[in-house]
C-alpha positions as CSV (number, residue, x, y, z in Angstrom):
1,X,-224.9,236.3,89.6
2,X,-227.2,233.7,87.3
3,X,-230.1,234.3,89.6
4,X,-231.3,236.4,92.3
5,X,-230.0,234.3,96.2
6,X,-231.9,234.8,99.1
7,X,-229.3,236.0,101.3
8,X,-229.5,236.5,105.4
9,X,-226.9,238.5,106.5
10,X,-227.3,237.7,110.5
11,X,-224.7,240.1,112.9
12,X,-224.6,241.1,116.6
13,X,-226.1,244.9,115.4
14,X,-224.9,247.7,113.3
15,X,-224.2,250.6,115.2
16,X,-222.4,253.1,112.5
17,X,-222.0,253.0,108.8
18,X,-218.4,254.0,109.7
19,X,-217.0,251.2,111.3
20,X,-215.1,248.6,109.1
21,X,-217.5,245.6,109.1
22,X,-220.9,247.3,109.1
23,X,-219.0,249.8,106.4
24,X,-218.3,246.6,103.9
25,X,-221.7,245.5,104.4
26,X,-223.8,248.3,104.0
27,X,-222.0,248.9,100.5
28,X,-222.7,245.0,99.7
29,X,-226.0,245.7,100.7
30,X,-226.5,249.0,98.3
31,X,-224.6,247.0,95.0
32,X,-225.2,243.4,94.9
33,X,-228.4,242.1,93.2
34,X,-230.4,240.0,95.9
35,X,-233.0,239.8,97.7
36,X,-231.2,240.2,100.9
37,X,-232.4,240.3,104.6
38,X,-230.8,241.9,107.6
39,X,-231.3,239.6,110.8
40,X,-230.2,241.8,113.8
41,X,-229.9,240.3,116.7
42,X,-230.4,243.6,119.2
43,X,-231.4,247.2,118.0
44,X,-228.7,250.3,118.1
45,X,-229.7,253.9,117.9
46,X,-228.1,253.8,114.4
47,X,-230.5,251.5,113.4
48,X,-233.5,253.4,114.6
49,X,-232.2,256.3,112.6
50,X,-231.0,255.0,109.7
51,X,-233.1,253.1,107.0
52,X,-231.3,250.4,105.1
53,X,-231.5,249.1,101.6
54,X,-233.3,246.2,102.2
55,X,-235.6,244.6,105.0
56,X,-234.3,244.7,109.0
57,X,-235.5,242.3,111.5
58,X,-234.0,242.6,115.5
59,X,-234.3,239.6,117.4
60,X,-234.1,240.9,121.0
61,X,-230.9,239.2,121.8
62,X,-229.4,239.4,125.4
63,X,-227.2,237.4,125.7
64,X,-226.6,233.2,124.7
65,X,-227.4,232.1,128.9
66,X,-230.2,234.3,129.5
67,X,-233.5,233.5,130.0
68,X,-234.7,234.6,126.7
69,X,-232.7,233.5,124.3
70,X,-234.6,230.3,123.4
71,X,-237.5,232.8,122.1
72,X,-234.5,234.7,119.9
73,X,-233.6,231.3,118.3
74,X,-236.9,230.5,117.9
75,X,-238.1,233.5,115.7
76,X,-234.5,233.4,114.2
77,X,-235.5,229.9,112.9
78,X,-239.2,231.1,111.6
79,X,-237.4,233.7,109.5
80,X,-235.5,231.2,107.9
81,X,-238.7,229.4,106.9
82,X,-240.8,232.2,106.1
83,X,-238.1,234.0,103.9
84,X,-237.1,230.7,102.0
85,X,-233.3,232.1,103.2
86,X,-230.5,229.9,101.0
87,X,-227.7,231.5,102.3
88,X,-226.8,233.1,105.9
89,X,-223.5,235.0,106.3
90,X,-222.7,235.5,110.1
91,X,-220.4,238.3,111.4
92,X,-219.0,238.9,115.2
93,X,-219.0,236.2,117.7
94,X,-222.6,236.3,119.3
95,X,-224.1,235.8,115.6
96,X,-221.6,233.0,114.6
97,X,-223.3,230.5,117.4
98,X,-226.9,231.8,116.6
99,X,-226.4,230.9,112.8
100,X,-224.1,227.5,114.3
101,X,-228.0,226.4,115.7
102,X,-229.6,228.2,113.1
103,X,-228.0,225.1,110.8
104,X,-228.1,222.5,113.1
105,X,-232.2,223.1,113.7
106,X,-233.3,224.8,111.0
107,X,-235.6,222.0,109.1
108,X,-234.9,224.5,105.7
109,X,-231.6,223.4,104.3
110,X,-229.1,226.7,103.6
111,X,-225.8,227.5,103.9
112,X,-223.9,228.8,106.4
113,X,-221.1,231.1,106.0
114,X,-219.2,232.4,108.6
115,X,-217.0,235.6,108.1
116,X,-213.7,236.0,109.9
117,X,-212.5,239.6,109.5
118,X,-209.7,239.9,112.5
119,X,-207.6,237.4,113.8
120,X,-208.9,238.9,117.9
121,X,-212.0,236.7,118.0
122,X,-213.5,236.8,121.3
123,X,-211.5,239.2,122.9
124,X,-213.4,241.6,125.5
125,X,-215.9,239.6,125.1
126,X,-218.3,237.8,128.2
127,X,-217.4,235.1,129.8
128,X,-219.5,232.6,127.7
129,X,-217.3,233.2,125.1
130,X,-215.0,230.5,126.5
131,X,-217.6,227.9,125.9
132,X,-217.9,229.3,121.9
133,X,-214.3,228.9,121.9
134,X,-214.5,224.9,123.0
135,X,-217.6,224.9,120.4
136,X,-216.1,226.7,117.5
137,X,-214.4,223.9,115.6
138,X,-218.0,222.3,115.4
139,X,-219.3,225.4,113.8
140,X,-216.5,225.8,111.2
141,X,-216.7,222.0,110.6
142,X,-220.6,222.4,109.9
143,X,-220.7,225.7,108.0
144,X,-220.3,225.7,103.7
145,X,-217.1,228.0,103.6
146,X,-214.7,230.8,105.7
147,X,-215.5,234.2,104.2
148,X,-212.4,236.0,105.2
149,X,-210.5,239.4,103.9
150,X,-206.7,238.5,104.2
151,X,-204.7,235.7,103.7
152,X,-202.8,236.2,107.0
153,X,-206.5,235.3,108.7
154,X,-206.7,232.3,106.5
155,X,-203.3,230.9,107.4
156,X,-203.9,231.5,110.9
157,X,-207.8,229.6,110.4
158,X,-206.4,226.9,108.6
159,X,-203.6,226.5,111.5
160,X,-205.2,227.2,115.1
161,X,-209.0,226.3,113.7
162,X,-208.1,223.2,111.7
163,X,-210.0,224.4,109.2
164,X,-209.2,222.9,105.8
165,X,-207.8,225.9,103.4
166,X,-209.9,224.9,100.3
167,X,-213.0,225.3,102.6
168,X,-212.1,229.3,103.5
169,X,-212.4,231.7,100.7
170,X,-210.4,235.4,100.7
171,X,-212.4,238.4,99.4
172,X,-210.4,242.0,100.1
173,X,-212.4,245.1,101.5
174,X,-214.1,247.4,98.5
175,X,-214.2,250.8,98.3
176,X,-214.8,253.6,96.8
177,X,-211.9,256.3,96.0
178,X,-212.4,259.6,97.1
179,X,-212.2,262.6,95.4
180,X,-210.2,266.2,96.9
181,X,-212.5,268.4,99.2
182,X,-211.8,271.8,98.1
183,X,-210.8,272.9,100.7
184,X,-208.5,271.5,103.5
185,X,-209.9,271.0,106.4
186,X,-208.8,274.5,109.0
187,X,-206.6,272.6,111.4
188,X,-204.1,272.4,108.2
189,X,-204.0,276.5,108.1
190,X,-204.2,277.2,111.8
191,X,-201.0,274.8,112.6
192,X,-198.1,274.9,110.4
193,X,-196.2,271.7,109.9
194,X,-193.3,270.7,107.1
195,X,-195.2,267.3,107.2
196,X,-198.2,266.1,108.5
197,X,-199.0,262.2,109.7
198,X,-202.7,260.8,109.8
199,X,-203.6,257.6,111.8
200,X,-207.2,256.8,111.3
201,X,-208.4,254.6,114.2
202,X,-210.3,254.0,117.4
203,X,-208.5,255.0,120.4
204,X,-208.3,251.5,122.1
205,X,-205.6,249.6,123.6
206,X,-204.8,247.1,120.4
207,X,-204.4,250.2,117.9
208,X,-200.8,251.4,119.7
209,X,-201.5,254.8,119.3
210,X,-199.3,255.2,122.1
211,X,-196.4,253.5,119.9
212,X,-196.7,256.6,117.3
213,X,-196.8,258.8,120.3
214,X,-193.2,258.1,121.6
215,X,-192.3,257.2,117.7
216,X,-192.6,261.3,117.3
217,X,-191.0,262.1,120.5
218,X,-188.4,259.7,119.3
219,X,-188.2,261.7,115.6
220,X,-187.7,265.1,117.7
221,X,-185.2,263.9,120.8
222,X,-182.9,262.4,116.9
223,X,-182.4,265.9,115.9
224,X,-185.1,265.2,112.7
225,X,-185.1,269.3,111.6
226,X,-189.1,269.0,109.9
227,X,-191.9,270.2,111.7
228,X,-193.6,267.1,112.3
229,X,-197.3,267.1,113.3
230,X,-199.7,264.2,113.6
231,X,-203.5,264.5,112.9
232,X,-205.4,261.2,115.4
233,X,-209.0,260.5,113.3
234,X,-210.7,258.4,115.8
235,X,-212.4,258.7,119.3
236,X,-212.4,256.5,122.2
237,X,-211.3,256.6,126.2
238,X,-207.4,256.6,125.9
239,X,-207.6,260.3,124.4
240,X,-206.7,261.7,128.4
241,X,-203.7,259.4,128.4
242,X,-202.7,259.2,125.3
243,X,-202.6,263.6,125.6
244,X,-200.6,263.3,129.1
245,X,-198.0,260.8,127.3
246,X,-197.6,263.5,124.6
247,X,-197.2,266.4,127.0
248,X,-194.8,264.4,129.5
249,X,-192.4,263.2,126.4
250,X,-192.5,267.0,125.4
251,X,-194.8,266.7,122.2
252,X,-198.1,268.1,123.4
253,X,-198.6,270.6,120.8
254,X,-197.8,268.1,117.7
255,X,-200.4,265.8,118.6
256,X,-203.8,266.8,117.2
257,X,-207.5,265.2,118.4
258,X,-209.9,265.8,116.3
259,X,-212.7,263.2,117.2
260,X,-214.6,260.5,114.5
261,X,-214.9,262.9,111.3
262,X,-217.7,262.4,108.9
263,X,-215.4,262.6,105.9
264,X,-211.6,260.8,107.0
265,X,-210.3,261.5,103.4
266,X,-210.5,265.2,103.6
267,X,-208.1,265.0,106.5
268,X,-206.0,262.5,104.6
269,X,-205.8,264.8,101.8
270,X,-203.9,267.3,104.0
271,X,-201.2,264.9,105.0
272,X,-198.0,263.7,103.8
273,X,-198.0,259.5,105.3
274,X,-200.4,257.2,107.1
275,X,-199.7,255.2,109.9
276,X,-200.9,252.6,111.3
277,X,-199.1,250.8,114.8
278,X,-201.6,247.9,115.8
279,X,-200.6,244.9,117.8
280,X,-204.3,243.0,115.6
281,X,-205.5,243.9,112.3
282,X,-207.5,241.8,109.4
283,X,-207.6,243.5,106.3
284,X,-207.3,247.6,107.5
285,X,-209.5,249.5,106.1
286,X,-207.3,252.6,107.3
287,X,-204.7,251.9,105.2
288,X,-207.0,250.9,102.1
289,X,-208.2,254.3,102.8
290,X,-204.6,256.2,102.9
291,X,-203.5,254.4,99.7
292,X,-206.4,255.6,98.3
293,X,-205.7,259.0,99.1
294,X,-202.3,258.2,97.5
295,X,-200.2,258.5,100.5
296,X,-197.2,256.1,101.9
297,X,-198.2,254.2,104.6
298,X,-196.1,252.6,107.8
299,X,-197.3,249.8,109.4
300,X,-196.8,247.4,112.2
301,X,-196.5,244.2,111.0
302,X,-199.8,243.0,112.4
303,X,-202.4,240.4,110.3
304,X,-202.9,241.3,106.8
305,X,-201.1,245.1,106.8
306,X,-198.5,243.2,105.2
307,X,-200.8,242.5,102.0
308,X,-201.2,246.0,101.7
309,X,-198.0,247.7,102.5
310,X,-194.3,246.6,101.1
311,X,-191.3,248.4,100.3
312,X,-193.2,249.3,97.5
313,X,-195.5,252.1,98.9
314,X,-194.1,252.5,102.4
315,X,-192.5,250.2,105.5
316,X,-194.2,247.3,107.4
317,X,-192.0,247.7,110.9
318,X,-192.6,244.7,113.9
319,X,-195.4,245.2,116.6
320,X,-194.8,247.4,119.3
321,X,-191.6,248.8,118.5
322,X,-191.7,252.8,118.1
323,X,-187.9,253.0,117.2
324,X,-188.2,250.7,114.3
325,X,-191.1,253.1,113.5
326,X,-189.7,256.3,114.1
327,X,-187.1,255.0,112.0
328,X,-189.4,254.2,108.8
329,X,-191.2,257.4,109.7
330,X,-187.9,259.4,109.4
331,X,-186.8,258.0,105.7
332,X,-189.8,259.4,104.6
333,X,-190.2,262.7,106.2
334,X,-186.5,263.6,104.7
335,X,-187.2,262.8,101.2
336,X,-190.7,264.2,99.8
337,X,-189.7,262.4,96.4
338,X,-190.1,259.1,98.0
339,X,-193.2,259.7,99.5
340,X,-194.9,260.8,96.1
341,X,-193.1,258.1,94.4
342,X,-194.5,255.6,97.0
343,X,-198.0,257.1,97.6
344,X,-198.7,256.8,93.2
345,X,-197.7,253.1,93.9
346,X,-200.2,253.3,97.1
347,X,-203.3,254.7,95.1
348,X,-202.0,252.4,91.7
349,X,-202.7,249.1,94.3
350,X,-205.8,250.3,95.7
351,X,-207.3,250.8,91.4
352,X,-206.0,247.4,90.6
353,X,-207.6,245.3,93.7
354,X,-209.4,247.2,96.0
355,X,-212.6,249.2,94.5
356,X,-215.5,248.1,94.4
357,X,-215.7,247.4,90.6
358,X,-212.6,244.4,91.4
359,X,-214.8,243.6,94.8
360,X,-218.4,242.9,93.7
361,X,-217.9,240.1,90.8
362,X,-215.6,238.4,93.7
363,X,-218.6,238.3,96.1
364,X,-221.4,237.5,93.4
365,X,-219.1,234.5,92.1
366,X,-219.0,233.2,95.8
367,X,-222.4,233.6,96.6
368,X,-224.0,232.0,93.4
369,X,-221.1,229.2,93.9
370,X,-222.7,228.6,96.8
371,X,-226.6,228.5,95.8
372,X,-225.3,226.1,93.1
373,X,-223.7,223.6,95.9
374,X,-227.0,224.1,97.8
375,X,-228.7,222.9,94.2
376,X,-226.6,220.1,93.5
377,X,-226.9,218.6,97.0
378,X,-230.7,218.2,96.5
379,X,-232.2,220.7,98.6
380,X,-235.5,220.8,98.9
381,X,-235.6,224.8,97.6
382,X,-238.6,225.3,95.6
383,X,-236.1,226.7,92.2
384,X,-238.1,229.7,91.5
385,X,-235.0,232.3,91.8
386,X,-235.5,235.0,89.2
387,X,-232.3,235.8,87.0
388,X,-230.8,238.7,87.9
């Protein structure tokens, strides 16, 4: 960047440095060179117990119809002013219509950017999200750009948001590539397998882990000879059902819990192929993860896994269909060539686009791109940025 951007980065909370949004920008927060600000707009016991990089301000937020929301706007608009903000970057629903007023009564002129990251907006969400719905053209109309991390969520912007495409901007998840633990983590030595699957993700209805579930029950009822175990990194309130539907399809003991894991790689490292079965997805930063770790991945066919997963390094199979994945599953469990010749293309993918080295320049470009628009539209922003 030319010179340093004063840069708000406004979202609903961060509640985990694990999770794939607050993940991206914590690492943003720790590289870029900027005198950044992070505009919370309700506290998390991760926040309490984590410090950041860089100042955190909560806002008290509720709700957008409760009594106390005009106060949240209001000290949400004297930040603005009193930290000479240029640019504020939105994530998650809640924040998008707080930085959508932000703009529209802020007497400081900045730009707004809103960041699309899934293609589920609004889902389990409150009620009031229906009027956001009715209200979000107006916001992507007013903002300066669509920050979004796969082309599949730009297509579907530029289609169901009317958004114009030269207005949305695609910048791929960072990050970093991991290096061998040296030692494999016990559950590979206490249960043998010929070849071991890993699906990294939260145990919620859109992920489908119940589609690998019957996809292995599938494998064994085929007459597939391996030993085929799957590792599930993730935690969440389907892990009851998801273990009866193992047991009742007679796969109990190849399905393997093991709860949200500090270090997802070391796991990775012990297995032979990701998967990953979604009916949603943006950009996955589950499969970034197993390419890095040089393994094949399957994939349903779900919002951007397609970007990352071809013929090349594994099988994108349609949504919701555990024969088709069985089936992909199946080609590579008999032939451990392929899957070492399709995990090198994997890891070789990840080098060339995905680390944080190919990442950064993508975002400084976009962010000083957009202090020089701010500039040329004469804003009244004192120039007194320093070069960075």
């Amino acid at each position: 960047m030319t010179r340093t951007v004063r840069i708000a980065y406004l979202i609903d909370t961060i509640s985990s440095d694990k999770a794939g949004t607050e993940k991206q920008l914590l690492n943003i927060l720790k590289r870029l060179p900027m005198d950044a600000l992070v505009i919370c707009l309700h506290d998390s016991p991760w926040l309490a117990a984590n410090r950041l990089p860089c100042d955190v301000v909560t806002l008290g937020y509720r709700g957008f119809l409760t009594p106390g929301f005009p106060f949240v706007l209001a000290s949400y608009l004297r930040l603005l002013k009193e930290r000479n903000i240029d640019i504020v970057q939105t994530f998650f629903e809640d924040s998008m219509f707080v930085g959508f007023l932000g703009k529209v009564l802020s007497r400081r002129r900045h730009a707004l950017v809103v960041s699309r990251r899934d293609l589920g907006l609004g889902s389990d969400e409150p009620a009031y999200h229906g009027l956001f719905r009715r209200i979000r053209p107006h916001v992507f109309r007013l903002s300066d750009g669509i920050a979004v991390n796969a082309h599949a969520i730009k297509d579907h912007v530029a289609a169901y948001e009317q958004v114009p495409p030269g207005k949305i901007t695609v910048i791929g998840n960072g990050l970093d590539l991991p290096v061998p633990p040296p030692v494999l983590p016990s559950l590979f030595r206490e249960s043998k397998a010929d070849v071991w699957i890993a699906i990294a993700a939260n145990l919620k209805p859109i992920k489908r882990i119940d589609l690998l579930v019957r996809a292995l029950a599938h494998l064994k009822d085929t007459g597939v000879k391996d030993v085929v175990r799957a590792v599930v990194l993730g935690e969440g309130r389907l892990e009851s059902e998801l273990t009866h539907l193992a047991t009742d399809l007679g796969i109990g003991d190849r399905l393997h819990f093991v709860g949200a894991v500090e270090n997802v790689s070391d796991y990775l490292y012990g297995a032979d192929i990701g998967v990953l079965c979604s009916d949603k997805e943006g950009l996955s930063n589950a499969i970034l993860e197993y390419m890095a770790c040089g393994l094949p991945v399957v994939a349903t066919d779900a919002g951007g896994n397609g970007e990352l997963v071809n013929e090349m390094n594994g099988a994108c199979v349609p949504t919701g269909d555990h024969v088709a994945l069985a089936h992909a599953l199946a080609r590579l469990i008999e032939s451990p060539r392929l899957r070492k010749e399709l995990g090198a293309h994997s890891l070789e993918k990840v080098r060339q686009n995905f680390t944080w080295d190919k990442v950064l320049p993508q975002w400084e470009n976009y962010y000083d791109s957009l202090a020089k628009g701010l500039a040329r539209g004469n804003n009244p922003v004192e120039n007194t940025h320093a070069e960075a």
